[in-house]
Structure formats: structure tokens, C-alpha cells
VOZASE-648559 format. One line per field, with one value per residue (C-alpha): residue number from 1; chain; z, x, y. Coordinates in steps of 0.2 Angstrom, whole numbers. Example, Ala and Ser with C-alpha at 12.3 -4.5 7.8 and 13.67 -1.06 7.14 Angstrom:
2
pos: c(1/2)
unit: c(A/A)
pz: c(39/36)
px: c(62/68)
py: c(-22/-5)
***
This chain:
500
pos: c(1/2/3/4/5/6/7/8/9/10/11/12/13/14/15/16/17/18/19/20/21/22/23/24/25/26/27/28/29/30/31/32/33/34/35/36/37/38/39/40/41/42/43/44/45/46/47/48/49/50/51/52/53/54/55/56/57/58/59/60/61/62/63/64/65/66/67/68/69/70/71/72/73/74/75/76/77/78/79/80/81/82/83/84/85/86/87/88/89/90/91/92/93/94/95/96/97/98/99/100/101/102/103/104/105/106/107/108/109/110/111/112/113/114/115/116/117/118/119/120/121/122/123/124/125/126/127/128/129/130/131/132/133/134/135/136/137/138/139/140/141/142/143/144/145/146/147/148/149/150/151/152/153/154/155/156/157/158/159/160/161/162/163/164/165/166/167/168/169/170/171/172/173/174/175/176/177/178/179/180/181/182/183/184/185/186/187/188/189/190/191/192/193/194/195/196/197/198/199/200/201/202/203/204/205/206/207/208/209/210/211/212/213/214/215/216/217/218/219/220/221/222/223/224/225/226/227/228/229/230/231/232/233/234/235/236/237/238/239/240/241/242/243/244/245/246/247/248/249/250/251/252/253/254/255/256/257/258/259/260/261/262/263/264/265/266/267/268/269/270/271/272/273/274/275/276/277/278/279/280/281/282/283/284/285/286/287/288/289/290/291/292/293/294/295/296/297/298/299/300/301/302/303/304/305/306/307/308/309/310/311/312/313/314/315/316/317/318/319/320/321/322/323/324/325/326/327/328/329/330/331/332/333/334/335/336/337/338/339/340/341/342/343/344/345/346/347/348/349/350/351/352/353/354/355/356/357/358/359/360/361/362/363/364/365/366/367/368/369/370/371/372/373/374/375/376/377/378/379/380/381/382/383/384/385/386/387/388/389/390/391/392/393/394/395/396/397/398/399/400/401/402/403/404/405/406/407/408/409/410/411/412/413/414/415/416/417/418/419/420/421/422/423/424/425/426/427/428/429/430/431/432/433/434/435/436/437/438/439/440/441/442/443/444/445/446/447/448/449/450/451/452/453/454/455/456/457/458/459/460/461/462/463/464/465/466/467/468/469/470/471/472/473/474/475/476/477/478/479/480/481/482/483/484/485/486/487/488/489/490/491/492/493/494/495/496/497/498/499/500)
unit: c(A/A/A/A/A/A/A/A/A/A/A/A/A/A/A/A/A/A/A/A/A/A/A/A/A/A/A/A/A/A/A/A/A/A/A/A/A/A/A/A/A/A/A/A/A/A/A/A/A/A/A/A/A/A/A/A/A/A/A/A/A/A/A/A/A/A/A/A/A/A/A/A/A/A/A/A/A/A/A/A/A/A/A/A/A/A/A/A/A/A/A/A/A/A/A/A/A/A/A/A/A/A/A/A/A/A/A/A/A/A/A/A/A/A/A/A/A/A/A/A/A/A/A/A/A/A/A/A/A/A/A/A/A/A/A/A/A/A/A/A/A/A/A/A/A/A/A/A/A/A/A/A/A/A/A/A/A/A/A/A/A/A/A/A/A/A/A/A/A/A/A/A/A/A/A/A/A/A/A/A/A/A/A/A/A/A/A/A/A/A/A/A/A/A/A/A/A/A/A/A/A/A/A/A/A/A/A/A/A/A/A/A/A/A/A/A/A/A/A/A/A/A/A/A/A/A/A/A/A/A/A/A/A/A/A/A/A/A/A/A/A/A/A/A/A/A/A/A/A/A/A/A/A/A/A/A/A/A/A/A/A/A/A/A/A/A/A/A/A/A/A/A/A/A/A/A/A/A/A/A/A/A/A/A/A/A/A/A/A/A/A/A/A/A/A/A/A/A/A/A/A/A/A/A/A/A/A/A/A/A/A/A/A/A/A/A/A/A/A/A/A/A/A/A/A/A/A/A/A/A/A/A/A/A/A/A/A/A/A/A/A/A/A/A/A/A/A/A/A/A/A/A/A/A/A/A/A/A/A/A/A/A/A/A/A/A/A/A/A/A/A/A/A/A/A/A/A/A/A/A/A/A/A/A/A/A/A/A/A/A/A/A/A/A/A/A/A/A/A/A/A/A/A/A/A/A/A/A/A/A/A/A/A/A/A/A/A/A/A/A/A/A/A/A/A/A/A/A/A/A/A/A/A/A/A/A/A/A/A/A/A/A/A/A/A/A/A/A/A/A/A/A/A/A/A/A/A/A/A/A/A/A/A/A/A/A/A/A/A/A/A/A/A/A/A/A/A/A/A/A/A/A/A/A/A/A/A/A/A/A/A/A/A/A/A/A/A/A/A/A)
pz: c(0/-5/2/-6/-16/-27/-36/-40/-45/-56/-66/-72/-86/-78/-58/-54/-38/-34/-18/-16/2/17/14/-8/-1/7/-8/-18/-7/-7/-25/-26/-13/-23/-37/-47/-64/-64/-82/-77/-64/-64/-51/-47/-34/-36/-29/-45/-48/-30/-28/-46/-42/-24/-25/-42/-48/-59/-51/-62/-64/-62/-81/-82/-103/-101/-96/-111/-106/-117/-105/-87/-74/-56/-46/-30/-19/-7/8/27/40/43/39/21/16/10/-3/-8/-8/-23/-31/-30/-40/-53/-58/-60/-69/-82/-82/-69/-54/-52/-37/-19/-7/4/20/27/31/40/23/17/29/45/55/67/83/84/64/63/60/57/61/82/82/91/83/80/95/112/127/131/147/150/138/143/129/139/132/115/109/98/82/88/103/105/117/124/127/145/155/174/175/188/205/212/212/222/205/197/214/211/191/191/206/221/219/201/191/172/178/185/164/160/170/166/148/139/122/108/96/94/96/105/116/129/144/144/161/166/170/188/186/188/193/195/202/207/201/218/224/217/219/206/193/198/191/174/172/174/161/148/148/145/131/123/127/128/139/140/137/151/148/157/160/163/164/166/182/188/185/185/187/190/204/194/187/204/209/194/196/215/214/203/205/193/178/163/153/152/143/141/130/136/134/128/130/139/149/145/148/132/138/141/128/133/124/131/148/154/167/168/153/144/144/136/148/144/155/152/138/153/169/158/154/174/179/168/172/187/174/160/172/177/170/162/154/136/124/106/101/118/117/130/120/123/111/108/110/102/90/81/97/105/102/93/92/84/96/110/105/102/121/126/117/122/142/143/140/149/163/159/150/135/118/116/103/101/92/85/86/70/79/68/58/49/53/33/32/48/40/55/49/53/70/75/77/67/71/78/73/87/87/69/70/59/46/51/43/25/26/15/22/38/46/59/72/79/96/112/126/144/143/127/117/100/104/86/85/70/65/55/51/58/42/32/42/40/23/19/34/25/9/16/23/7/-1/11/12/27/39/54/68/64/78/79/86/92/93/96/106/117/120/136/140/127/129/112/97/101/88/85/73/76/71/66/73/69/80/64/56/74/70/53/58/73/58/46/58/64/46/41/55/53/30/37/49/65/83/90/86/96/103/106/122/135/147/136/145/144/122/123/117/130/128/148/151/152/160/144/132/145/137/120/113/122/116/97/99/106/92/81/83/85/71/76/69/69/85/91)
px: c(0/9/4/1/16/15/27/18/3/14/20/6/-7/-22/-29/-43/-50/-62/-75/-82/-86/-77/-58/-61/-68/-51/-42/-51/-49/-30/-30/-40/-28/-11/-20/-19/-25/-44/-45/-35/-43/-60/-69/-78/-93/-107/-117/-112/-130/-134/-117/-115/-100/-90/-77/-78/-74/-86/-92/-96/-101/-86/-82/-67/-69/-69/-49/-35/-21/-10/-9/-1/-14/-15/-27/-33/-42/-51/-60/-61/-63/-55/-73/-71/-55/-61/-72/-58/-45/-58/-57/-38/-40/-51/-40/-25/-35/-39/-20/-16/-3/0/-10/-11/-24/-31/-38/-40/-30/-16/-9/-6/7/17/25/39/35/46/48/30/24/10/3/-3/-21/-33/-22/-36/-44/-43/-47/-66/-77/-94/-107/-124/-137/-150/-162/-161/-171/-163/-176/-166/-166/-146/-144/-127/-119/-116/-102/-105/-87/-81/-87/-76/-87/-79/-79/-67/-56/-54/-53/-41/-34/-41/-47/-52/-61/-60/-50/-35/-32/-36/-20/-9/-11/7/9/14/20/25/8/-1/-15/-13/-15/-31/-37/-54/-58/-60/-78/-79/-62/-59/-75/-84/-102/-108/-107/-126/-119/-107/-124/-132/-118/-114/-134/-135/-121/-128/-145/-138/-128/-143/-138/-156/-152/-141/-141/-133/-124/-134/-123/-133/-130/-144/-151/-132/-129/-112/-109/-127/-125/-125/-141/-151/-145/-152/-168/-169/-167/-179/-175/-161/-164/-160/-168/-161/-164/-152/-142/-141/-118/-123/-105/-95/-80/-62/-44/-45/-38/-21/-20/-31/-47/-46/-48/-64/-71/-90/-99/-116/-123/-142/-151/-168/-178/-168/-180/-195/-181/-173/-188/-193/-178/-180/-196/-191/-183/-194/-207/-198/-205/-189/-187/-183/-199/-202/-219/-224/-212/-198/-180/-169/-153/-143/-124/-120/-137/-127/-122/-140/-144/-163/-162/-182/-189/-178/-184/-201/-204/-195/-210/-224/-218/-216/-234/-237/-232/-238/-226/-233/-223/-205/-193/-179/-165/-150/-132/-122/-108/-105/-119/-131/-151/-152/-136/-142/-160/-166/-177/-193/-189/-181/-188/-172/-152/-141/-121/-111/-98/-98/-80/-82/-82/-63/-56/-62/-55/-41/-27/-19/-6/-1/10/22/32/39/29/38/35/42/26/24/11/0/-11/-22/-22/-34/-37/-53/-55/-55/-64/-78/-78/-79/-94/-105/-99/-106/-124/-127/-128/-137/-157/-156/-166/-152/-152/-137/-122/-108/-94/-78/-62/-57/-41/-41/-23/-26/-37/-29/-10/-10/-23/-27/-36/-32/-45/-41/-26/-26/-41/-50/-62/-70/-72/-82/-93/-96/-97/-112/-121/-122/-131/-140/-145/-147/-160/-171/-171/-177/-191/-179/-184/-168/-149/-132/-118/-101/-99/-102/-91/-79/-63/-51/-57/-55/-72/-82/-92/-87/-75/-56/-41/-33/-47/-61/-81/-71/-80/-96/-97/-94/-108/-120/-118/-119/-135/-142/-137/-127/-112/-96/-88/-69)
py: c(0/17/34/48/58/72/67/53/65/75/65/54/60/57/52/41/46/31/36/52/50/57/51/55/72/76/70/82/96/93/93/108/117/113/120/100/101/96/92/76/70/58/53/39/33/21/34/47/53/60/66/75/87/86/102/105/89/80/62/50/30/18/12/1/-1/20/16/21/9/21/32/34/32/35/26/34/21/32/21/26/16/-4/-13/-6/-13/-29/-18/-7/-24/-30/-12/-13/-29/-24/-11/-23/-37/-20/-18/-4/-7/11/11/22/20/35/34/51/69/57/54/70/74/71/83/82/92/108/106/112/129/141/156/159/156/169/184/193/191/203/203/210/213/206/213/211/207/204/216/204/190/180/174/156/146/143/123/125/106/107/94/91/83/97/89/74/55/42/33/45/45/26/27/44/47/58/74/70/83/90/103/91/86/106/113/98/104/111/119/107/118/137/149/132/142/130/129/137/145/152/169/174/177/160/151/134/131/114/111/102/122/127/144/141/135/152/161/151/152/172/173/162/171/188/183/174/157/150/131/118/100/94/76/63/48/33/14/4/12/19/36/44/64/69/80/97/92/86/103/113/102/106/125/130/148/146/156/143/130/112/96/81/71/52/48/30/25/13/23/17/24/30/46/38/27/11/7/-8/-6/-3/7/6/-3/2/-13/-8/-23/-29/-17/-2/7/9/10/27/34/31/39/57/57/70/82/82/87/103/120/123/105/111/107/109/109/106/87/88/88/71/66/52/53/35/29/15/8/3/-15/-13/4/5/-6/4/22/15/8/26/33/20/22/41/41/27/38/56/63/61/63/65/74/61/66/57/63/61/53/48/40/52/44/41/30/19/18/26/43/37/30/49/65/73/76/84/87/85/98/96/91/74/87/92/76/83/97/96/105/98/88/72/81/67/68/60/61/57/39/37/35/42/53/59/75/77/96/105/122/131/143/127/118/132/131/116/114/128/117/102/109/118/101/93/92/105/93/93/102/112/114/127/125/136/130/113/106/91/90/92/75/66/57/48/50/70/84/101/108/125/131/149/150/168/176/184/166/163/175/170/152/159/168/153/142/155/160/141/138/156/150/133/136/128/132/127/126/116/127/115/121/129/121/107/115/98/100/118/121/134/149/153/167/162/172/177/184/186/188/189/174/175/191/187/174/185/200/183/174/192/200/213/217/210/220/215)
***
């Protein structure tokens, strides 16, 4: 299997880019940013007629008779994913029973390029942004209800003690964090306003909720972990539900996923398991009983919002969501909105629209891996480990997401996300999708969800996050550019103008 080389692509007469999916869509973009000659290229996908152009670049039927052997060919086998190599090995030999050995296959952006930590370079992101104090807004509606996703993981649980080590919270990962490269923002540190501070302190909520509402942040969906009747982290949220005086809206979003040491490098170990047992459907809908009844349980159309975090993951998934359905009315709650989490299966692609109530992107950061330009940043950590950062660019990123809605059937619930860096949770296998990030390209970013859910009749919109400190991803204050990006988000989704 030979990677990708430009050398390669140079000095052939014509490139065959079979697979317009995710991994051909970061071939193409690649192409399109060395500025390649798209007269020479053809692509090919069995699914040319709804695809038609991707980038530019005509897709077309696969047509082996099509192939002049006179000329010097370059076949670009574009397939993600281990389950769909045995597909792409039967491609690979079609092509050399027609003749061709000249053969690369591409995975995804970790072919385009490696980089050596401390060789690697590009311009300090967040230039363009300074600091700013608090701006209230709260004189504003915005014409969109913004759902902020919202992690309890800032209050110790003797399960994290055991798992972690005492005194386990998000934050412990958030201040071990250490630049990787030249202009790295990292570590990040909150702002004063609210500190360090430790979510089984309802004083703290009280705060983060007055905040939110005047900067037009309309709820949260606050990450419910649940494991068949267990719950983990749900302290912030009993809080919320006790105190009703606190001024914001809420709604959940089950985290169907089975806890490992992924964070240092061990899938394989695991730490609590989501086992989906037999009576779970009606002992989940029991147990959220409590929060959906609450006046500021989030509702559209008068159905209290729930979303999934894992869909592909649940065993029976239709007969799953249906007894969720038959046994909230069962016991007064009456109909739910159930929405599925591209994460990172779209509803169409698991044959699952008519079992949902719609999507939701989360983070929208599977979009990341097509964009086109990027790296694999490659060092030593102090156990001697190769440790590999994916980098992307955020203006790219944006680009290519406005790309990729614009094609779409605009039926998900769009989500728009800042920065994204989780270096600081991650040892091996971390992301960077925000390099040269732009608080202007925020802003842009904040519009075209915003505009994109006003053109299509949507009540609601995602924010990733309000509070994802160990991903880098929060709408809360921090030490160095205070309200900056809070700020930028409220003059967004309200239309104001761009202000830095």
C-alpha cells in the first residue's frame, strides 16, 4: 500500500479518484488546494448521480472499458474506515485485472502529511482576537433558541477518585495541559468570574446560568450519564432540578458510551460498561421522568427535547426508541422529541429517519477530517510513546462545513462550534481543529447556523460548548481573552455586527 506523493501525482497524465465519500472528499480538497490540474482528474462513486460534483470535480459511474491503457494512470483508492478494506482490496483488483498497478490507497488527512513536533509551524491562532469585558445582551431575543452542550465533569465521584486518582475533576487534565507547538494556546485558564470552580457548589450554577442568559444562550443539554439504572456525574443536574429559581432551561443528552482509559491510551480497559439490559427502555424513561417534568425541561412543540450521543451503538435501536415513546406516555409525560447525534452515523445512512424525530451534529467536527489541508503532528511524550495530534485548520474547516450543509437536504439540527483542542485530555490520538483560529471566522461560523436555521423554519440550534474546557471548546470566560467569545456569539446569533 503506497501513500500519497505528489510526485507521483505529477508526473502521471491522468488520476482516478475512486469514492467520493469522506476520505475521496479530502483527496479532492488537497488537489484543489495545490491548485492540481482538474482536467486530469475523474472521479468515481457508485453513488455518482446523487453526488454529481464534490469540490468542483465531476463524479461520475465507475467504467473500467472507459480506461485508455495508453496512457499513465494513477489510481486513487479512497476508503475510510477498517470494515471497508475488504471492498476497496476488490477495487484494488479490478483495476490490475484491467491492467493498472499504479495504485495508492487513501484513508484520510493522516496521509497528506506528517510533521515532526518543533519542525512544525504556522501562524498563532486567536491573533485577531482581544481581550473584552462582559457585555450584557440581555435586552435581546434572539429569532433562535441557542442549546449549549453542557459537561458536569467538575465535581469529584468516588468513581473518578478510584478510576483517576483523588481529587479527580476536568479541571485536573485542564492545567496539566502544555503547548505542543510554537503559538499552541494551551494551557487554557478560566476567568475569575468564575475560577476553578466545582459544580456540587449550586452557587457556582447560579452564576454560569445568569451569564448564559444575557448573552442569549437560551439552555443547556446537560450530559446525562446513565448505565442501566447507575448514574455517574449527575450531581450538577439534581442541583439545577432542586433549585428552581435558577434562571435557565435544560434538557439532556443520554452519553450511551461505555467509559475506558482511552484518555491515556487504553481502549481496552474498561471502566463502567453500557450494557443496554432488557428493561432499560422503561427504567430510563422512569428515571428522567423527574426532569422532564420541570417547567424549564426544554420542549419543542410542547415534546420535551432528549438526544442520543452513540445511536449505532444501541442493540434494537427501533424497538428501543419505540418503548422510550410507548412508556413516557405510559407515565404522563406524553410525547418526546428524540433526536439522534451524527456521531458519527447520519439517521439516513443507519435507515433510521422514521424511528427519530431529526439530528443533531455534534460539534460538527467529523467534518474536520475533510477538510483538505492539515497535518499528523508526531512527538515523544515522557514515557516514550509516539504521541500523534491530528491538526486541521478552523477557516478550512468552515468552509468546507458551510460546503457540506449547502448540499445537504437541510433537515439537521445544525451545531456550531468554536475551537477545538483536546490535547489536554488526550496522551495519544489527540485533535487540533483550530489552528489559526479567527475570532472573525467565529462570528461567521455563529451567523451561518444562525441564518441556516431562521431560512429553514428551525426552533432550535447546538452550541459546542459551554463548558468542554479539557477539548478547549467553551463559551465561559477564560483568563486570557475574557467575554471575548461569548461576546462574538451574542452579536452573532443576533445579528449585530461584527464588534472585536
Amino acid at each position: 500500500m503506497r501513500k500519497l506523493d505528489d510526485d507521483r501525482l505529477n508526473k502521471c497524465d491522468k488520476v482516478i479518484v475512486y469514492g467520493a465519500g469522506a476520505a475521496g472528499s479530502t483527496f479532492l480538497r488537497y488537489l484543489s488546494r495545490v491548485g492540481y490540474d482538474k482536467n486530469k482528474v475523474v472521479v468515481w462513486d457508485i453513488k455518482w448521480k446523487k453526488i454529481g460534483k464534490r469540490y468542483g470535480f465531476l463524479v461520475s459511474e465507475p467504467n473500467f472499458e472507459w480506461i485508455n491503457t495508453d496512457e499513465n494512470i494513477l489510481v486513487v483508492i479512497a476508503f475510510m474506515g477498517s470494515e471497508n478494506m475488504p471492498l476497496a482490496n476488490k477495487i484494488q483488483q479490478n483495476f490490475i485485472e484491467a491492467g493498472y498497478n499504479n495504485i495508492i490507497f487513501f484513508s484520510d488527512i493522516y496521509d497528506l502529511k506528517i510533521m515532526i513536533e518543533g519542525d512544525f509551524e504556522c501562524a498563532a491562532g486567536y491573533a485577531d482576537c482581544k481581550y473584552q469585558d462582559d457585555v450584557d445582551f440581555s435586552d435581546m431575543e434572539p429569532p433562535v433558541k441557542a442549546i449549549a452542550f453542557y459537561l458536569p465533569q467538575f465535581h469529584e465521584i468516588p468513581e473518578n477518585d478510584e478510576w483517576w486518582g483523588k481529587g479527580f475533576t476536568e479541571w485536573t487534565n485542564v492545567k496539566k495541559a502544555r503547548p505542543r507547538y510554537k503559538g499552541h494556546y494551551q494551557p487554557r485558564e478560566p476567568h475569575e468570574d468564575l475560577g476553578y470552580y466545582d459544580l456540587s457548589d449550586v452557587e457556582v450554577m447560579r452564576k454560569q446560568a445568569k451569564i448564559a442568559r444575557k448573552h442569549g444562550v437560551y439552555g443547556w443539554s446537560m450530559y446525562y450519564y446513565w448505565f442501566s439504572g447507575k448514574t455517574l456525574l449527575a450531581k450538577p443536574i439534581d442541583l439545577l432540578l432542586e433549585n428552581k429559581d435558577i434562571d435557565i432551561n435544560f434538557c439532556l443528552t443520554w452519553c450511551n458510551h461505555t467509559w475506558t482509559k482511552s484518555w491515556v491510551g487504553d481502549n481496552q480497559q474498561e471502566l463502567i460498561r453500557c450494557e443496554y439490559r432488557e428493561d432499560d427502555p422503561e427504567k430510563f424513561i422512569d428515571d428522567i421522568k423527574k426532569y422532564m417534568e420541570d417547567e424549564r425541561y426544554i420542549k419543542i412543540n410542547g415534546k420535551p427535547l432528549i438526544t442520543i450521543y452513540f445511536t449505532h451503538e444501541i442493540p434494537n435501536v427501533r424497538d428501543f426508541i419505540g418503548r422510550w415513546r410507548k412508556r413516557a406516555l405510559e407515565v404522563g409525560i406524553g410525547e418526546i422529541m428524540v433526536l439522534s447525534i451524527i456521531r458519527p452515523y447520519t439517521l439516513a445512512e443507519l435507515g433510521l429517519q422514521d424511528c427519530f424525530d431529526g439530528e443533531t451534529e455534534f460539534g460538527s467536527w467529523q467534518y474536520a477530517i475533510h477538510s483538505g489541508r492539515g497535518a499528523r503532528l508526531a512527538s515523544k511524550s515522557d514515557e516514550n510513546v509516539l504521541v500523534a495530534t491530528l491538526l486541521t485548520y478552523y477557516s478550512d474547516f468552515l468552509e468546507c462545513y458551510k460546503e457540506i450543509i449547502n448540499l445537504s437536504d437541510h433537515s439537521a439540527y445544525l451545531c456550531c462550534p468554536g475551537g477545538f483542542d483536546n490535547t489536554p485530555r488526550y496522551k495519544t490520538n489527540s485533535s487540533i481543529h483550530d489552528l489559526e483560529f479567527s475570532i472573525k471566522d467565529y462570528y461567521d461560523m455563529v451567523r451561518f447556523v444562525t441564518e441556516e436555521a431562521i431560512s429553514y423554519n428551525k426552533e432550535i440550534m447546538f452550541v459546542f460548548a459551554w463548558n468542554e474546557w479539557a477539548e478547549s471548546a467553551y463559551l465561559e470566560p477564560d483568563k486570557r481573552f475574557g467575554y471575548a467569545l461569548l461576546n462574538t456569539f451574542s452579536r452573532a446569533i443576533n445579528g449585530l455586527p461584527f464588534e472585536n
